[in-house]
N, C-alpha and C positions, 0 to 999 in steps of 0.2 A: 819480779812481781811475785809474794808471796800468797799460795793461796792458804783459804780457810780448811786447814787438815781437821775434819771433825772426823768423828772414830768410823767411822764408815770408810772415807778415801782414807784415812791412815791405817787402816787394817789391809787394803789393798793393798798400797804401799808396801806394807810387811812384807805381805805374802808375795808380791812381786820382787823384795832382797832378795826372801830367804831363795826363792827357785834360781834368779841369778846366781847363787851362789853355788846349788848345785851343779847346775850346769855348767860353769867358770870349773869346779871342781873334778865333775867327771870327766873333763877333755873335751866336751861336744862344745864349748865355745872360746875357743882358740882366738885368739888376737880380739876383732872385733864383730866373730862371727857370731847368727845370732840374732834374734830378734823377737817383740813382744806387742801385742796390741791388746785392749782390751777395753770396751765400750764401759764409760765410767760415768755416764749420762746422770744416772739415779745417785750417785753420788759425792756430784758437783752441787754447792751450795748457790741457792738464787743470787745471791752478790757474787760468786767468781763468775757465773754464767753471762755476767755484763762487762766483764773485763775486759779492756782496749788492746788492740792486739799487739804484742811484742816483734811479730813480722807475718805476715801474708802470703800464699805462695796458691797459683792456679794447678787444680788439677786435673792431670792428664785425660783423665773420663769423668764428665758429668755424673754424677750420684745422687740425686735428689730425694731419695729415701733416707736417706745420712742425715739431711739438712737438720741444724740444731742439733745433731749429737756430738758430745763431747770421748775423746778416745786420748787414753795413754799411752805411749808407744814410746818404745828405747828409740835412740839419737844413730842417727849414722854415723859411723867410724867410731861408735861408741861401744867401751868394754863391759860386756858382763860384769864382772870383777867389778867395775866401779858403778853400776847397776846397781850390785848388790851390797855397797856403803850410802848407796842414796839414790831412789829410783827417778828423782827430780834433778838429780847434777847431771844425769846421763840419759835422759829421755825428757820428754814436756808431756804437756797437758793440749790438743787441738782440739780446734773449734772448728764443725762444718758450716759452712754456709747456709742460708736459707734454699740456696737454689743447690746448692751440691756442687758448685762448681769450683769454688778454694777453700782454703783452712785456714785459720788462724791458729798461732801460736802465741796461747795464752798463759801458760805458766811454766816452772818458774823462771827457766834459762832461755834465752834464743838459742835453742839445740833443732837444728832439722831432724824431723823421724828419719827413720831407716829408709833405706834405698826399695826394699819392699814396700811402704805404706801400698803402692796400685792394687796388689796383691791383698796385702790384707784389707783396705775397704772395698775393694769385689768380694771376699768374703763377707764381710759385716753384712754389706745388703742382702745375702743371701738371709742370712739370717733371722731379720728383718722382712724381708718377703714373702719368706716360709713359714714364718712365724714360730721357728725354734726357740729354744732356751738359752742357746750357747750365744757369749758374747766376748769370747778372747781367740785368737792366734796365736800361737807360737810354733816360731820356728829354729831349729837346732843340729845340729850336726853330731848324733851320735856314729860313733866311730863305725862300730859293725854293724850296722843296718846301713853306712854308706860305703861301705867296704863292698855289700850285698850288691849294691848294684853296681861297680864296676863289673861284677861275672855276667855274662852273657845268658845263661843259664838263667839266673833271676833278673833278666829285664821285664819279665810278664807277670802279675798278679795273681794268676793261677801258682804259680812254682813258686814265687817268694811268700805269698802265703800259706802255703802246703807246707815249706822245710820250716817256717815260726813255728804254727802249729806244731809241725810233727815233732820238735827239739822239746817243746815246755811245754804241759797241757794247761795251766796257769794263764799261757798266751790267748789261748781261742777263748776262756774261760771269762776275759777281762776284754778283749776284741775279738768276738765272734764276727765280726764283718771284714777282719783281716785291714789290709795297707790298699790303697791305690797306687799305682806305677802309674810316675807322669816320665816321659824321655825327657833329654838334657835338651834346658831352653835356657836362653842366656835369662840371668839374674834380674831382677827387677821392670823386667818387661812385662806389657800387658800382656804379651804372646804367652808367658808362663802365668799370668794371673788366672787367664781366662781355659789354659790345660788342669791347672789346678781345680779351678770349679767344677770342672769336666770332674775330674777325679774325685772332689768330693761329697756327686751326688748320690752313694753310695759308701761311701765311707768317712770315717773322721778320722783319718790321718792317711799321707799319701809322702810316698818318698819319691823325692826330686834328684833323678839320674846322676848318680856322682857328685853331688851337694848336701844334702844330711834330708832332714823328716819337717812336716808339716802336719802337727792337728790345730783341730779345734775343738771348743769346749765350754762350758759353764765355769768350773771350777780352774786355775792355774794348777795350784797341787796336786789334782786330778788328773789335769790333761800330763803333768810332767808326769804320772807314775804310771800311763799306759805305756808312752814310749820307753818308757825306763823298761818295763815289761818286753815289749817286741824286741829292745833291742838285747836285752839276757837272752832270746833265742834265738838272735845272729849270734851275738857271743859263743853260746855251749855249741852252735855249729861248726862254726868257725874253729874252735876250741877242738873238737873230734877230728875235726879233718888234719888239725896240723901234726896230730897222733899219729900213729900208723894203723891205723883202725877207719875203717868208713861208716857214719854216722846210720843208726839204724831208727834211731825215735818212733813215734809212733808208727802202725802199718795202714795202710790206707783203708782198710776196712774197720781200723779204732778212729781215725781221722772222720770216717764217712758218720759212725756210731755217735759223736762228737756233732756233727754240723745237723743231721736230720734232722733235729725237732727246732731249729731256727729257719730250716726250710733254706741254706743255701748253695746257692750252683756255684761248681766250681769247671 
């Protein structure tokens, strides 16, 4: 079922290749890891929004706030890499329910979303309830920001936002509110949907224990070049310590000069 690509969802579209492709590129999304959501309500055309559903599927938590919104999201067990040839061969177009409680898959392929959708539509409503601007998800596995939290060291948000900051000043510069630390919850559960939300009421990106990063955002190309950010300051850390030299970046009292007039506690 072909929808109506006006220059609106086709520029999404776009912009949803080109970031696949980064990401496919940089190594954060390995085989079929990876994922993308992004509320595409404003524009769906009033003829695809009547579209007969190509398959149906109840979900796990009632969302009533969703009802009638329409969301892009990559396909399960589907590649970046082929994301980024066609973001309709490897992802659809769903439909919420009036009541929140299934979704319709209405275009173009019967591709299930990703094994996160719980995850990112508990996000969307936040959104929604809050009455923010942000209307996308993505999630990725950059390498050294999930390297970070295997160490023990950085499992708390206080230490893995102190060593980002202290490596790049560029970091605090672009995330002044730093990462959220969620612990390791298994994949696609509500149990990590609902750690996640926990995590992002204070921040817009949070790394998931041993699994890679989570923001959100308004813009795609925007949300992909924070994390592109945080994670150049795992890198140059990571990068010092395998020197023989111990990494000194900022001093905590440049760090402290840095955070005061945002006014935050660390």
């Amino acid at each position: 079922m072909i929808l109506h690509r006006n220059d609106k969802l086709k520029n999404q579209l776009d912009e949803i290749a080109e970031i696949a492709s980064y990401l496919w590129t940089k190594g954060w999304a390995e085989r079929n890891a990876g994922n993308i959501s992004i509320d595409i309500s404003e524009l769906i055309s009033s003829e695809d929004k009547k579209l007969p559903p190509l398959k149906s599927y109840a979900l796990p938590r009632s969302l009533p706030e969703l009802g009638n919104h329409f969301f892009y999201v990559t396909g399960t067990g589907r590649r970046m890499r082929d994301v980024a040839k066609d973001p309709l061969s490897a992802g659809s177009v769903i439909r919420i329910s009036s009541d929140g409680s299934t979704y319709d898959i209405i275009g173009e392929k019967e591709i299930k979303p990703t094994s996160e959708l719980p995850s990112h539509l508990c996000i969307h409503r936040t959104f929604i309830t809050k009455g923010t601007k942000n209307r996308l998800v993505l999630h990725t596995h950059p390498t050294e920001l999930t390297a970070l939290s295997h160490i023990k060291e950085f499992r708390s948000e206080e230490n893995l936002n102190k060593v980002l900051w202290a490596m790049h000043p560029e970091t605090f510069i672009v995330v002044p509110h730093g990462l959220g630390f969620i612990p390791y919850e298994v994949p696609g559960t509500l149990a990590l949907a609902d750690m996640t939300l926990k995590g992002l009421e204070n921040h817009d990106f949070v790394v998931w224990e041993k699994h890679g990063v989570l923001g959100v955002g308004e813009n795609l190309a925007d949300t992909f070049d924070l994390i592109d950010t945080l994670n150049k300051s795992a890198q140059l850390y990571l990068q010092v310590r395998m020197s023989r030299y111990e990494p000194e970046g900022l001093t905590d009292e440049q760090i402290k000069g840095l955070i005061e007039p945002f006014d935050i506690k660390l």
